[in-house]
C-alpha positions in Angstrom: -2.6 44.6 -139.2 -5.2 42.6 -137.1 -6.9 43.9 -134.8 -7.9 40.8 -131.9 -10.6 42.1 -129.7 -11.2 40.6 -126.3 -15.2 40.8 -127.2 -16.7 40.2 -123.7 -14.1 42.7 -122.0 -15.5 45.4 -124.3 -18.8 44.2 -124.0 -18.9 44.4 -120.5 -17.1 48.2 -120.2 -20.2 48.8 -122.7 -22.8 47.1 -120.2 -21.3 50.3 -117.3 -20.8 52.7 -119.5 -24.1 52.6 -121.9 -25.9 50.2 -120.4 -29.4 52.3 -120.1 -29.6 52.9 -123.6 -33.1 51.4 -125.3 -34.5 51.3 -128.6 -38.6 50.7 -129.2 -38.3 49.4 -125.1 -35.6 46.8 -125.6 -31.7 47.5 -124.1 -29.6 48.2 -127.0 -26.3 50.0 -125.1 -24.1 47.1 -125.6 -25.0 46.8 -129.1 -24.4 50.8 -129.7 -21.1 51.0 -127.9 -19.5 47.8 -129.0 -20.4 49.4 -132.7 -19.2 52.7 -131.8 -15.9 51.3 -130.2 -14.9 49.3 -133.3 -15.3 52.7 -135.8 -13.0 54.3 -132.8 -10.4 51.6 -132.9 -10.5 51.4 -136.6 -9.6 55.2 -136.9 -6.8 54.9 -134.5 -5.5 52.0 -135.5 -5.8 52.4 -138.8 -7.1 49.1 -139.4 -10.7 47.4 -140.1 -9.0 43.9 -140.0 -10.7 42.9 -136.9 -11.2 39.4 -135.4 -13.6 38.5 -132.1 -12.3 36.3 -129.6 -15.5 35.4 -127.2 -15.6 33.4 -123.3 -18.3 30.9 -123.4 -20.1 30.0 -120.2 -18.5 27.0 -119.1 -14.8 26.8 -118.0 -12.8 23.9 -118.2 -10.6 25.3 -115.5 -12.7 25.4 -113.1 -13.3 21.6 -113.5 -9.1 21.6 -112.9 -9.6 24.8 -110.1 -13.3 24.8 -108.5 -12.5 28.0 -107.0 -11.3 29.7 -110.3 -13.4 33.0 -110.6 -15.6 32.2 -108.1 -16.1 35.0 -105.7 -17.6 36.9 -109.5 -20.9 35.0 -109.1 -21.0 34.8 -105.5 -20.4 38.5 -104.8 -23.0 40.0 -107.0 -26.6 41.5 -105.9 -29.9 41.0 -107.4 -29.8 44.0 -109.5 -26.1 42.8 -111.1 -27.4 39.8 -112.0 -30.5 41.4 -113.8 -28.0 43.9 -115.5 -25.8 41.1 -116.5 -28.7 38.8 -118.0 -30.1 42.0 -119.9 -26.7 42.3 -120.8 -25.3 38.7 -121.8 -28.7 39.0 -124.4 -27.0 42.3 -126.5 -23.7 39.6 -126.3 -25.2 36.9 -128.0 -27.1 39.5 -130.3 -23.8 41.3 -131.1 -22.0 37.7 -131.6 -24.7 35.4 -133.8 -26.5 38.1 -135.1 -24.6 41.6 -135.6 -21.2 41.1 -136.8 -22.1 38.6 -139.3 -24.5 40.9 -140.8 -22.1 43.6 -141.5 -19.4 41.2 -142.6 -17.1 40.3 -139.8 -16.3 36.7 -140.2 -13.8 35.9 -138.0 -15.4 35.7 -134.8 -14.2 32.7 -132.6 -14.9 31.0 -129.5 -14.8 27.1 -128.1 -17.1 26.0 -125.6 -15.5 25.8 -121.8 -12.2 27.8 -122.7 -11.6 32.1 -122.8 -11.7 34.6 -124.7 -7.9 34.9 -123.9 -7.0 30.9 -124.5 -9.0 32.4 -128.3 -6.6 35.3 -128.5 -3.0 33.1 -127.6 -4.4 30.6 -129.9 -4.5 33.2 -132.7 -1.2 34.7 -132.0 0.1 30.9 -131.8 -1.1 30.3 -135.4 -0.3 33.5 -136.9 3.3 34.4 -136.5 4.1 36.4 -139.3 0.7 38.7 -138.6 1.1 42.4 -137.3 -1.5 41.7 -134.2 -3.0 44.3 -131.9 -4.5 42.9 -129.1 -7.6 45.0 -128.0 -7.8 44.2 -123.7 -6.8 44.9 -120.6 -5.8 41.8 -119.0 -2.2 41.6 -117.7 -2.6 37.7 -118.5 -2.0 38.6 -121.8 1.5 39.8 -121.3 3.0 36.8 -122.2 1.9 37.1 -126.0 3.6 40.3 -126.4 6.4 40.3 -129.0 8.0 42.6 -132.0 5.0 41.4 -133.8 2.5 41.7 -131.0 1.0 44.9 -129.0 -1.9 45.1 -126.8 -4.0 48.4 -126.7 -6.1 49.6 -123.8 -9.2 51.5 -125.0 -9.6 52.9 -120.9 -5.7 54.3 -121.2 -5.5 55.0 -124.8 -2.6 53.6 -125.6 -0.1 50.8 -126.9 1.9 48.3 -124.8 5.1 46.7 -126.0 7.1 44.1 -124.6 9.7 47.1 -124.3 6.9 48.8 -121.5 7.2 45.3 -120.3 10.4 44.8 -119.7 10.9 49.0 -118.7 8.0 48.1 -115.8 8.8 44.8 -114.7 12.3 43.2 -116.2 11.0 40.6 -117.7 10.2 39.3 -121.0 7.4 38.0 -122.2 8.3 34.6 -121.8 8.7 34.7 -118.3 5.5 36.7 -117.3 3.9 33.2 -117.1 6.2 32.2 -114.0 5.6 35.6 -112.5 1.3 35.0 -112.3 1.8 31.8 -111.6 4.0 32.7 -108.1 1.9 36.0 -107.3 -1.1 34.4 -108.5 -4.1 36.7 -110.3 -6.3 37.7 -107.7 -9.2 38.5 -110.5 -9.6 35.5 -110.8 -8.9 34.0 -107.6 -6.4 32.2 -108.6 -3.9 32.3 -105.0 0.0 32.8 -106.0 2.5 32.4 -102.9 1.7 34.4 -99.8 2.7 37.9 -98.9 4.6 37.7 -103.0 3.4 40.4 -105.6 4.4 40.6 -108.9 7.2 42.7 -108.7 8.6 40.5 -105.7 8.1 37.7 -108.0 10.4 39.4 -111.1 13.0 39.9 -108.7 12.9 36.2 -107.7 12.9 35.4 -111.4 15.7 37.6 -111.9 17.5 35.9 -108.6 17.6 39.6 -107.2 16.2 37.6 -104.0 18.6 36.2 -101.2 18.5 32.9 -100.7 18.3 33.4 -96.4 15.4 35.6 -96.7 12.1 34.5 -96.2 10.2 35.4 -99.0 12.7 33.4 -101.2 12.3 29.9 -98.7 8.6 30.9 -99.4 8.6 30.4 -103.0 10.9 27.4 -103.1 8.6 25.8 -100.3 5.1 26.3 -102.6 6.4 24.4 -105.4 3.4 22.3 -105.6 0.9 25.7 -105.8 3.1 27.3 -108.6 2.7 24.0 -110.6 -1.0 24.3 -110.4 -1.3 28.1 -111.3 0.9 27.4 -114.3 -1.6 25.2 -115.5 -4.4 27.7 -115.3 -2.0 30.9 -116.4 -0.9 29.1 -119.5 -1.8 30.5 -122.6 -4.1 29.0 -124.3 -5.4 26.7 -122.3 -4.7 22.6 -122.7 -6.9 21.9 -125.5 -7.6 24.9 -127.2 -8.5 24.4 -131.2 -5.8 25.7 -133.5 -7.2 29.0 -134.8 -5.6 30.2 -138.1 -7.3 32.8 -139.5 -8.1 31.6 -143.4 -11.5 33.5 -144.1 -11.4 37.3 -145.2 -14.8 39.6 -143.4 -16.8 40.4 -146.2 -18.3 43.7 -144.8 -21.2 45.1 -146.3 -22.4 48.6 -145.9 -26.1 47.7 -146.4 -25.6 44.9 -144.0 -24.6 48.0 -141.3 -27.1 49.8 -142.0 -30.0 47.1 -142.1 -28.5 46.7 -138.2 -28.4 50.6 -138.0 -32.2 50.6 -138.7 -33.4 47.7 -136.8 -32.0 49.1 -133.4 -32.3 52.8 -133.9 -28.7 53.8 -134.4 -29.9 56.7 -136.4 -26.6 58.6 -135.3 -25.0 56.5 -137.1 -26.7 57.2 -140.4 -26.3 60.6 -140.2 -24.2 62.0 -143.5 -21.2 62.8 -141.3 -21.0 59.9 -139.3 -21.7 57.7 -142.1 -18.6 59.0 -144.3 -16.3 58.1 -141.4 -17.9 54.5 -141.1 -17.3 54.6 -145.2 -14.0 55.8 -144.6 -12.4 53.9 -141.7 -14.7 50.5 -141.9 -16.1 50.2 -145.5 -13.1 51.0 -148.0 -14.4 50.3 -151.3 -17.0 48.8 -153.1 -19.2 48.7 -149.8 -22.5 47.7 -151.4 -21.3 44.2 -152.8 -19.4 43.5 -149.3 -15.8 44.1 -150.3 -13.4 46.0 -147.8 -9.4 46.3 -148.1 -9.1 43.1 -145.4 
């Protein structure tokens, strides 16, 4: 089973939740949590099979959509912008740096598209995989399927195109038409006004009259629901094909060079270190073999 993080989403949930942490007077919390995250996931997943999907800086929709995302720089203060620049250096670190060290070789990203466009491309190219999905983003709904599950490391828990359907009554396939009409505020991208997502299921599942206003809305803002299909899609209009060929070659003594170099001594302790053995390293860690 693979497990396809969302890198940046947990990166940034480690930049709030660790993000004072310093080693030898350098930030290392991102780098500690992110590490400490994947042993979590790996013993409840049961799983070391992972794959990083990573958002570059540019975005090729907001050459379509100017105002995609916008109000995210524009809203921050000083000191966010300080804590995201220390930050976006332990990204970089974790992505060029880290994981290839210890052995995780599929780590993917294409310059001006998303982490998520990464992900759907994945899913796209890998239909017969078992795929956990490792995020939070309702975007991602529409890759949900028998094969694939998302997991929210916040909630704890799985979700299945069944929770989709119990919440919403729709299927996957559809949850593409319901951003696109209700829009995604996150990213300020506008959907149809005074129409939610639940309003927009029901229109979907022509649960709407067509004499009531909300319906004569949606039929009247054709040319805006066009638009946020384009940017809702996943992946995004020219994102690479991404089959996943290599196998991670994880090394023990790459982890614990890393472990060293940024003071991750909890790591190394004899208790700790049999759980990384167990749940990351299966066999034969010292030549950089694992059960991927």
């Amino acid at each position: 089973m693979i497990l396809l993080v969302d890198a940046n989403s947990v990166c940034h949930q480690m930049k709030h939740a660790m993000g004072d942490l310093s080693w030898e007077e350098k930030r290392v919390g991102v780098l500690f949590g992110f590490l400490r995250q994947l042993l979590s996931l790996a013993k409840i997943l049961k799983s070391n099979r992972f794959v990083f999907a990573w958002d570059t800086r540019s975005s090729v929709r907001s050459k379509f959509f100017p105002e995609y995302k916008g109000r995210r720089k524009k809203d921050k203060t000083p000191e966010e912008k300080e804590l995201d620049d220390i930050a976006y250096i332990q990204f970089n670190t974790l992505q060029h740096e880290i994981l290839p060290e210890i052995g995780f070789l599929n780590s993917f990203w294409q310059e001006g598209y998303e982490a998520d466009d990464i992900m759907a491309s994945i899913v796209h190219c890998n239909p017969k995989e078992k795929i956990v999905i490792i995020s939070t983003d309702e975007d991602l709904y529409q890759l949900l399927s028998e094969n694939v599950t998302m997991y929210s490391i916040r909630k704890k828990q799985e979700y299945t195109h069944h929770n989709l359907w119990k919440d919403y009554h729709v299927p996957p396939q559809d949850w593409i038409d319901v951003k696109s009409i209700a829009g995604c505020s996150s990213d300020d991208i506008p959907g149809v006004v005074g129409v939610g997502e639940k309003t927009a299921c029901k229109y979907l599942n022509r649960q709407l009259s067509v004499v009531h206003k909300t319906y004569r809305s949606i039929k009247d803002s054709e040319e805006l629901i066009k638009r946020n299909l384009q940017l809702v899609t996943l992946p995004y209009s020219g994102t690479e094909e991404i089959p996943i060929t290599n196998e991670n070659a994880l090394s023990l003594k790459g982890f614990l060079n890393v472990c060293t170099r940024y003071g991750f001594e909890s790591f190394m302790s004899k208790d700790n270190l049999n759980q990384w053995k167990e749940h990351i390293f299966y066999k034969d860690e010292d030549h950089g073999t694992s059960s991927y």
